[in-house]
BAFI-3210 file (N, C-alpha, C; in Angstrom, 3 decimals, decimal comma, padded with zeros to 6 digits):
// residues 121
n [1|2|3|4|5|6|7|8|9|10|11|12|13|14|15|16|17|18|19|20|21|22|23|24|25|26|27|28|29|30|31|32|33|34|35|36|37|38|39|40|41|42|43|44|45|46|47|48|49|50|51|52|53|54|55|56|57|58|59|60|61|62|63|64|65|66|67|68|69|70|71|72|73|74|75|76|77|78|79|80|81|82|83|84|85|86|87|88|89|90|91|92|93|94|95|96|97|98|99|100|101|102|103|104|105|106|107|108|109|110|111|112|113|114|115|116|117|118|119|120|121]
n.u [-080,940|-083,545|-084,343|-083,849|-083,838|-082,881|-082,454|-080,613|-079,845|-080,198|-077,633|-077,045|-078,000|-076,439|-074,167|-074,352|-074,740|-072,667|-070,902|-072,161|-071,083|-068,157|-067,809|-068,814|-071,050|-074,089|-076,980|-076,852|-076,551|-076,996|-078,371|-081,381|-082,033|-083,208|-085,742|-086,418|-086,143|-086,361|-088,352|-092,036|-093,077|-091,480|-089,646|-089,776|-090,173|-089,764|-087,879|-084,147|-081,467|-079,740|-077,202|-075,795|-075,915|-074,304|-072,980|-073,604|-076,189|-079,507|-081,988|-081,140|-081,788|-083,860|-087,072|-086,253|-084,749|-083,485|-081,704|-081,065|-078,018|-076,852|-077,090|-075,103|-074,867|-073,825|-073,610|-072,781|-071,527|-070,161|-067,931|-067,048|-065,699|-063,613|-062,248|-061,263|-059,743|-058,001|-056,401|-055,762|-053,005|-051,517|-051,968|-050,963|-048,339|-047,602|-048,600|-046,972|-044,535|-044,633|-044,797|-042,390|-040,678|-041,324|-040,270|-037,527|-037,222|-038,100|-035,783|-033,496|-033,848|-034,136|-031,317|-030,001|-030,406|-028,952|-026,504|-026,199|-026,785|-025,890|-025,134|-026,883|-027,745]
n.v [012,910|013,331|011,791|008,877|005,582|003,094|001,258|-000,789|-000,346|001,927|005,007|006,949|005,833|003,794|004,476|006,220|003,892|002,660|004,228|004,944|002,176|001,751|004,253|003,885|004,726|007,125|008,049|011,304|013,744|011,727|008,954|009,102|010,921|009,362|008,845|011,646|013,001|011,314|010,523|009,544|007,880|006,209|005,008|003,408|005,063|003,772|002,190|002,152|002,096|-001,034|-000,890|000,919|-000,855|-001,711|-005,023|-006,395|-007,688|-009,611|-007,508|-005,451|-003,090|-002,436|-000,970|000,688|002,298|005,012|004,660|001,494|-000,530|-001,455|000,002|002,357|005,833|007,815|010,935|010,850|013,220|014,412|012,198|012,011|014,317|014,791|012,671|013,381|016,006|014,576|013,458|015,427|016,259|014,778|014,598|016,768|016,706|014,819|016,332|018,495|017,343|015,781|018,560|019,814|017,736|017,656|020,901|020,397|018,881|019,719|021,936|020,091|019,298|021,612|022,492|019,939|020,634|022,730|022,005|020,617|021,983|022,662|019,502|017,969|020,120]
n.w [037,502|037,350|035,531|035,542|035,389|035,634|033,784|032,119|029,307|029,198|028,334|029,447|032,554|032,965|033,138|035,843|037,136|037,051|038,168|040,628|041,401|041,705|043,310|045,565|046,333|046,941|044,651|043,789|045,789|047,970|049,351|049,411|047,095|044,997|046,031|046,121|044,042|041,491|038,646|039,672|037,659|036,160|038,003|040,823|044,092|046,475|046,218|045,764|043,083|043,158|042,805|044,703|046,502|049,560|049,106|046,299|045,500|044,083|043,625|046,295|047,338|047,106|048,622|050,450|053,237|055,509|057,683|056,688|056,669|054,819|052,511|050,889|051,854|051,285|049,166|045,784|044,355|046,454|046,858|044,667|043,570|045,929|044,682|042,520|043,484|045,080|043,647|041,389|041,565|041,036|038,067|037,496|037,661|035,927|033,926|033,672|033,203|031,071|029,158|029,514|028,886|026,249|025,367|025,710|023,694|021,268|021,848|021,111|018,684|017,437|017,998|016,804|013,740|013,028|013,632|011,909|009,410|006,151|005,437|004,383|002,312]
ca.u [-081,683|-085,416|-084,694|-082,993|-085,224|-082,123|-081,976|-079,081|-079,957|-079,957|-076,620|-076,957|-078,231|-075,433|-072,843|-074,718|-074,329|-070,816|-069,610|-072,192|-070,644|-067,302|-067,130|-069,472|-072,288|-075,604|-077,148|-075,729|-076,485|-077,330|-079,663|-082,529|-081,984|-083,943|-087,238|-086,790|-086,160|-086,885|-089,694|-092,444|-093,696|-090,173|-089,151|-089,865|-089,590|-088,591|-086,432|-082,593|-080,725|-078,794|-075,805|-076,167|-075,731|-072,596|-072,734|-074,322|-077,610|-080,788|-083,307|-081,110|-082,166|-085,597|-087,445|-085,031|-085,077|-082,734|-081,018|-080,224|-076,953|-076,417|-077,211|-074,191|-075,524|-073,228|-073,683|-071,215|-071,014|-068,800|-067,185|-066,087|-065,067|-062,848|-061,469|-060,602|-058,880|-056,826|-056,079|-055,028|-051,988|-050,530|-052,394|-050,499|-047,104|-047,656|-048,412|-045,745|-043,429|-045,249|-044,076|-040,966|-040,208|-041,684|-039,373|-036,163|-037,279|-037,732|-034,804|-032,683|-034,346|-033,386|-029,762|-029,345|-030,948|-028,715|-025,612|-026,580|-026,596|-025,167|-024,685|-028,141|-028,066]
ca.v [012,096|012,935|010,482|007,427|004,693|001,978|000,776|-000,836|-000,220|003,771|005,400|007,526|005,319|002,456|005,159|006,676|002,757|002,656|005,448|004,710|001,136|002,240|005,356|003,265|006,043|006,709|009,396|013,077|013,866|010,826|007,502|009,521|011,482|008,670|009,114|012,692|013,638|010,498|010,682|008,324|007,339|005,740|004,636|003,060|005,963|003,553|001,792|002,764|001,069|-001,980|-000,187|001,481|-001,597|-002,218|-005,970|-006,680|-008,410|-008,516|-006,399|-005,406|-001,971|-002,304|-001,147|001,440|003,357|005,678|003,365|000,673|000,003|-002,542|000,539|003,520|006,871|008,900|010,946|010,823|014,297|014,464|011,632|012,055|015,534|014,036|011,450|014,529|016,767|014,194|013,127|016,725|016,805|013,869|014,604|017,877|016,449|014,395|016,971|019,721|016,705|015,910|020,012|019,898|016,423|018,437|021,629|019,351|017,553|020,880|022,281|019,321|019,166|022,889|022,278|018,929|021,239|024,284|021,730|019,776|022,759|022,120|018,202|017,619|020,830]
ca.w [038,431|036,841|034,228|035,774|035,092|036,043|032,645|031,371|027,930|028,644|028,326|031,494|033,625|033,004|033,754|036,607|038,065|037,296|039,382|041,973|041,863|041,562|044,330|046,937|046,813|045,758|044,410|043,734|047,230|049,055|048,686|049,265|045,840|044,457|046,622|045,605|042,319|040,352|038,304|039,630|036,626|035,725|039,173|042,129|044,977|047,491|045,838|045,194|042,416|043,087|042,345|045,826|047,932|049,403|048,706|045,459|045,136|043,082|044,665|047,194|046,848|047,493|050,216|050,817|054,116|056,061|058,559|055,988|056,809|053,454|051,396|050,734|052,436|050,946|047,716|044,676|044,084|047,463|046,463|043,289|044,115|046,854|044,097|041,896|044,438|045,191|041,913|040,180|042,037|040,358|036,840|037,170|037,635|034,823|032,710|033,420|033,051|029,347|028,663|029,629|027,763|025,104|024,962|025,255|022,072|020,490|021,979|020,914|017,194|016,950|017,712|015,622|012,556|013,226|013,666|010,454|008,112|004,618|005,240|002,869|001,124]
c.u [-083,145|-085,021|-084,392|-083,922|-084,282|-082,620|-080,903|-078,977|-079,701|-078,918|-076,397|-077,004|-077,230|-074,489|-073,219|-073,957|-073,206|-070,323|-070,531|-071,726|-069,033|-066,363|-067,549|-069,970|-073,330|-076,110|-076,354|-075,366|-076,427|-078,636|-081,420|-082,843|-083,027|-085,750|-087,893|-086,849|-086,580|-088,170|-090,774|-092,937|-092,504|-089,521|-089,551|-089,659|-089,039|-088,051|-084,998|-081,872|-079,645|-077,602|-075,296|-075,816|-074,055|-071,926|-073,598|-075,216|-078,662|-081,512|-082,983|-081,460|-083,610|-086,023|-086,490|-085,728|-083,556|-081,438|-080,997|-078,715|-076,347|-076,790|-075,556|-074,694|-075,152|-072,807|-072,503|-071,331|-069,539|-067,796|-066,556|-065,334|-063,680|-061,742|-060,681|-059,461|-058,123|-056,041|-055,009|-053,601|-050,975|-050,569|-051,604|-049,065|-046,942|-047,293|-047,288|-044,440|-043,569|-044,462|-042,854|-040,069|-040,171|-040,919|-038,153|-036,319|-037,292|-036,350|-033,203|-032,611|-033,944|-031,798|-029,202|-030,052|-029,850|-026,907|-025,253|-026,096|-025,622|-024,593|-025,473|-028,150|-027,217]
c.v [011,972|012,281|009,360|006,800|003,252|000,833|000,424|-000,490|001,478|004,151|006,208|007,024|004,482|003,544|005,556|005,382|002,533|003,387|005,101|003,575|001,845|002,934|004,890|004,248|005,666|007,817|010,600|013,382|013,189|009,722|008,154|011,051|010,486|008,843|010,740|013,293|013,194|011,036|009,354|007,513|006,334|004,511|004,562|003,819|005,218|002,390|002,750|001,783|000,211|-001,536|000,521|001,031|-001,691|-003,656|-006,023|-007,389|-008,092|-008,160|-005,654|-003,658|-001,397|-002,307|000,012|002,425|003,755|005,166|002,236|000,731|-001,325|-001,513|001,826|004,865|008,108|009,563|011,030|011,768|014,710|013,616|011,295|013,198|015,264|013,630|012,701|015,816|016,173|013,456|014,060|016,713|015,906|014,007|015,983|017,531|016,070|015,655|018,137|019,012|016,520|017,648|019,984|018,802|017,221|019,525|021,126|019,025|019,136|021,457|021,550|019,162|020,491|022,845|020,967|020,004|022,218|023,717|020,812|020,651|022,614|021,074|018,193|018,407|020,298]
c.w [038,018|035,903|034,562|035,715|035,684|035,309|032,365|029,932|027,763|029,226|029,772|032,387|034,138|033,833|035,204|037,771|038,270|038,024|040,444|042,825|042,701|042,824|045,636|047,425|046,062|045,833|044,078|045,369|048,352|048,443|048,519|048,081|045,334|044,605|045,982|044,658|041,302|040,082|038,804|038,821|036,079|036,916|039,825|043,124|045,887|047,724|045,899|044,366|043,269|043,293|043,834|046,403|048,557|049,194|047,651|045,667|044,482|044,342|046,020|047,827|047,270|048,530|051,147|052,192|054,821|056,661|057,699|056,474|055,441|052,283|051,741|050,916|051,387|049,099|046,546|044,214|045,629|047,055|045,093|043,099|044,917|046,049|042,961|042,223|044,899|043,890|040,965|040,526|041,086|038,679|036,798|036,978|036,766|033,481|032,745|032,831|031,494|028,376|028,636|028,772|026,335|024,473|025,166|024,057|021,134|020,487|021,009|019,095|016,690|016,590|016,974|014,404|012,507|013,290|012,386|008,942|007,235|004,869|004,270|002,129|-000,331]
res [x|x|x|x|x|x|x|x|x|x|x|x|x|x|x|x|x|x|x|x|x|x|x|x|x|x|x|x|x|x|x|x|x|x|x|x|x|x|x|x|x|x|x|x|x|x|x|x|x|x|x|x|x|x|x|x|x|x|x|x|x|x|x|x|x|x|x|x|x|x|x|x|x|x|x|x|x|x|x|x|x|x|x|x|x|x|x|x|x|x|x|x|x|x|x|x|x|x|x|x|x|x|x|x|x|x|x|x|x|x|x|x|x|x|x|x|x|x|x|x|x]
***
């Protein structure tokens, strides 16, 4: 957050916008991450990126106060947390299923090898 400058050209920042587009948050903690951590030399304190709003617009960002209700309150460390905890459950099924695919094919490659013996020798 002390570096965001809400650059598109800098690698952090683009991504930063993407997930705050993305999750429909702003900030780590909340919109008023911006007022507080940014650096002012970089950033506007009371501004909040664009990325923030819940309808897109330029500048819509600007001017930022509390009660906005056209900005996203809520920070994307909760919500991406959220999006992850419900997520693992299925990324887990996946993968035990990936293992198990996996020792069949072994299993199966053992016993064609072991039922093969002295056809190629």
């Amino acid at each position: 957050m002390e570096e965001y400058t809400g650059s598109p050209d800098k690698n952090t920042d683009a991504i930063f916008n993407i997930v705050m587009e993305e999750f429909s948050c702003c900030g780590v903690n909340g919109a008023a991450d911006f007022a507080l951590f940014t650096d002012n030399t970089k950033w506007n304190q009371k501004n909040v990126p664009d990325s923030c709003c819940k309808e897109m617009e330029s500048n819509c960002g600007n001017n930022y106060t509390a009660d906005n209700d056209k900005i996203n309150h809520e920070g994307c460390l909760t919500k991406t947390s959220n999006w992850v905890e419900t997520n693992m459950m299925i990324a887990g099924i996946v993968a035990v299923a990936v293992v198990v695919l996996q020792i069949l094919a072994i299993i199966m490659a053992c016993a064609l090898r072991r039922g093969g013996q002295g056809v190629l020798a």
